[in-house]
C-alpha positions as CSV (number, residue, x, y, z in Angstrom):
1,X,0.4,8.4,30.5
2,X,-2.8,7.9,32.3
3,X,-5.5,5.8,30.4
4,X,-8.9,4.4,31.7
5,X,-9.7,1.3,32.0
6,X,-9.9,-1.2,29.4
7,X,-13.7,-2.0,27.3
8,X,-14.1,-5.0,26.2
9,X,-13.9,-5.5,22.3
10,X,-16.0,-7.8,20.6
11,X,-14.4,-11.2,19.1
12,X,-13.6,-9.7,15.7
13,X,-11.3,-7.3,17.1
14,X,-9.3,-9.3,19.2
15,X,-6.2,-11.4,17.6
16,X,-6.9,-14.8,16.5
17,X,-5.6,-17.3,18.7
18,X,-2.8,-19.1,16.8
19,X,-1.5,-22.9,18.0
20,X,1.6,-23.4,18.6
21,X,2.1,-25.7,15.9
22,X,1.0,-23.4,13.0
23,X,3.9,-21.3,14.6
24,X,6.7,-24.0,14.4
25,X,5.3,-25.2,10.8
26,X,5.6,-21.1,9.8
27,X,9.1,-20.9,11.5
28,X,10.6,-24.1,9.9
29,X,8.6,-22.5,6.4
30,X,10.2,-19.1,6.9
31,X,13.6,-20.5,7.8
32,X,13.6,-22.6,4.6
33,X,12.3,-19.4,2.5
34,X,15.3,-17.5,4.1
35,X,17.5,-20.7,2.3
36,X,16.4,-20.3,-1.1
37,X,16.7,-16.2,-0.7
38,X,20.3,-16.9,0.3
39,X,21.3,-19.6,-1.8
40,X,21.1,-17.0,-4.9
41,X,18.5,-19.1,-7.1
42,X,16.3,-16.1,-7.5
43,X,13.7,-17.4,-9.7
44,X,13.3,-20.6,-7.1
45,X,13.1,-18.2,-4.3
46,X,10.8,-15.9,-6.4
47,X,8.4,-18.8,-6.6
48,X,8.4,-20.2,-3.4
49,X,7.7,-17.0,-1.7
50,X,4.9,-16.9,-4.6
51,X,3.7,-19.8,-3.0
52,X,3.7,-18.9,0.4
53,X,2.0,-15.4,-0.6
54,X,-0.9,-17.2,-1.7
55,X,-1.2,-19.9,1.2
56,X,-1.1,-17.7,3.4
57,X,-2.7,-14.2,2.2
58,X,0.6,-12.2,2.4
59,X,2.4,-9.9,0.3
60,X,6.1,-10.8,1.6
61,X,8.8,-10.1,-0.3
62,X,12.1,-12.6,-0.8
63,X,13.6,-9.6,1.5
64,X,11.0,-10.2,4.0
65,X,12.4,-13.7,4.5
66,X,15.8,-12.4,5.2
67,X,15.7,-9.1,7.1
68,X,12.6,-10.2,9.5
69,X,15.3,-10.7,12.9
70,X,16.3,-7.0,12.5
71,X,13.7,-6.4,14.9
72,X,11.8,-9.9,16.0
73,X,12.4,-13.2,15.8
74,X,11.3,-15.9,13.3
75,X,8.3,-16.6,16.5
76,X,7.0,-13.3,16.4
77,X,7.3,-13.2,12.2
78,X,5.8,-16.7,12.0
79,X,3.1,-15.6,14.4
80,X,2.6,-12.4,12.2
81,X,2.3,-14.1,9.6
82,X,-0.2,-16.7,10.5
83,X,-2.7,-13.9,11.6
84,X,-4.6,-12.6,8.7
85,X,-2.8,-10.3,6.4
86,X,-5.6,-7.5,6.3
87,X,-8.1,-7.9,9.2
88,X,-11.3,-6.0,8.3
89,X,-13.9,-5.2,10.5
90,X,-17.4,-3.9,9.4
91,X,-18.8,-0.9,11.6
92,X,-15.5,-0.2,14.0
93,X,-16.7,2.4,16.3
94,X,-14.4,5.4,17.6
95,X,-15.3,3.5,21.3
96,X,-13.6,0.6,19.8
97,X,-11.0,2.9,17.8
98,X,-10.0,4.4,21.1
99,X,-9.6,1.2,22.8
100,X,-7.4,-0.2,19.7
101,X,-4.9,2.9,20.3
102,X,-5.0,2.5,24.2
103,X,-3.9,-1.4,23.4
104,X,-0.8,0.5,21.0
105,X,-0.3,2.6,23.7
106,X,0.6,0.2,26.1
107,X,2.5,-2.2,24.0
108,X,1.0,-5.3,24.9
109,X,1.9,-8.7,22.8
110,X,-0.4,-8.0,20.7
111,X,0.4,-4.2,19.6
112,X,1.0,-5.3,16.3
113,X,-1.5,-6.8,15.5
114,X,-4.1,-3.4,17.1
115,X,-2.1,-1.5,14.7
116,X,-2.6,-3.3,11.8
117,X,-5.9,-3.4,12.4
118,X,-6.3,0.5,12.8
119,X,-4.5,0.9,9.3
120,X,-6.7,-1.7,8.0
121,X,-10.1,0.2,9.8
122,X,-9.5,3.8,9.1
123,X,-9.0,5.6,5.8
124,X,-5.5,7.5,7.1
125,X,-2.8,6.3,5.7
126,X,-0.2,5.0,8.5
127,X,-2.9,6.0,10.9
128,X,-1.1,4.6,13.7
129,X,1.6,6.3,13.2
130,X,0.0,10.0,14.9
131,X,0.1,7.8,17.8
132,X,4.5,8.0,18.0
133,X,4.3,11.2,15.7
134,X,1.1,13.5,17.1
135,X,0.9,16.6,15.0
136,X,1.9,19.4,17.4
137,X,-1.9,20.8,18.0
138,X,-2.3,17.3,20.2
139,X,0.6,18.0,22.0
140,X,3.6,15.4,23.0
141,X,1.6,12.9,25.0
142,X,-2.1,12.9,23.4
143,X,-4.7,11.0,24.9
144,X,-6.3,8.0,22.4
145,X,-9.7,9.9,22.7
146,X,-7.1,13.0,20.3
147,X,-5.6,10.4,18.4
148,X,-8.9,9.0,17.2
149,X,-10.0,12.2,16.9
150,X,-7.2,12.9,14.8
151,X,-7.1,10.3,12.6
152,X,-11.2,10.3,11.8
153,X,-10.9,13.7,11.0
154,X,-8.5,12.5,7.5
155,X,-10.1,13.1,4.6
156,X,-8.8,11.8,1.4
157,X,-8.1,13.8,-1.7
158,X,-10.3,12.8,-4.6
159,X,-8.1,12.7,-7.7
């Protein structure tokens, strides 16, 4: 796929840089959470994570704490997790949407963090998501320019 080149986006939109201290203080914090899940004391566990969830922002569950590896390791969790939980941004533009999906796109380091931040920007639930799963009008390989398109065009049901 075939994208142009890269706009700049302005410093509320790129991830915060985290030290790599905060991330060996998370990991040994994460590995010890991952203890008390395992060790059975549920109420213990229950409270830590409690703890943690309000330290740091997060809504993790005790089974966050114990199923993280299935698909990164405690680095990239730690890393996740020391990034803030729900990273609004006033006034996004669909320029800056579009280069937020071009970043996903290319699955840089940091394509976890541009996708939570287009979940967290846009009012389609699992927006990023009709980047892997385009609706068959955009065809198999949509361009971001569709995919932004696609996702502004959501419009909520009013209960």
């Amino acid at each position: 796929m075939v994208h142009n080149a890269a706009m700049d986006l302005r410093p509320e939109l790129l991830p915060p840089p985290v030290s790599a201290e905060r991330i060996a203080e998370l990991s040994a914090e994460i590995a010890h959470l991952e203890d008390l899940v395992l060790s059975g004391d549920r109420a213990v566990a229950e409270a830590a994570v409690a703890a943690f969830n309000e330290a740091t922002g997060h809504t993790c569950t005790l089974w966050d704490f114990v199923e993280y590896d299935a698909g990164r390791g405690v680095a990239e969790f730690a890393l996740e997790l020391a990034r803030p939980a729900w990273p609004r941004v006033p006034d996004v533009t669909r320029d800056e949407l579009i280069e937020l999906v071009r970043r996903i796109m290319e699955e840089g380091p940091d394509a976890d963090y541009y996708r939570l931040l287009l979940d967290t920007n846009t009012v389609r639930p699992g927006a990023w998501g009709v980047i892997y799963h385009p609706p068959a009008h955009l065809g198999r390989e949509p361009t971001p320019e569709q995919v932004v398109d696609e996702i502004l065009s959501y419009q909520p049901i009013e209960l």
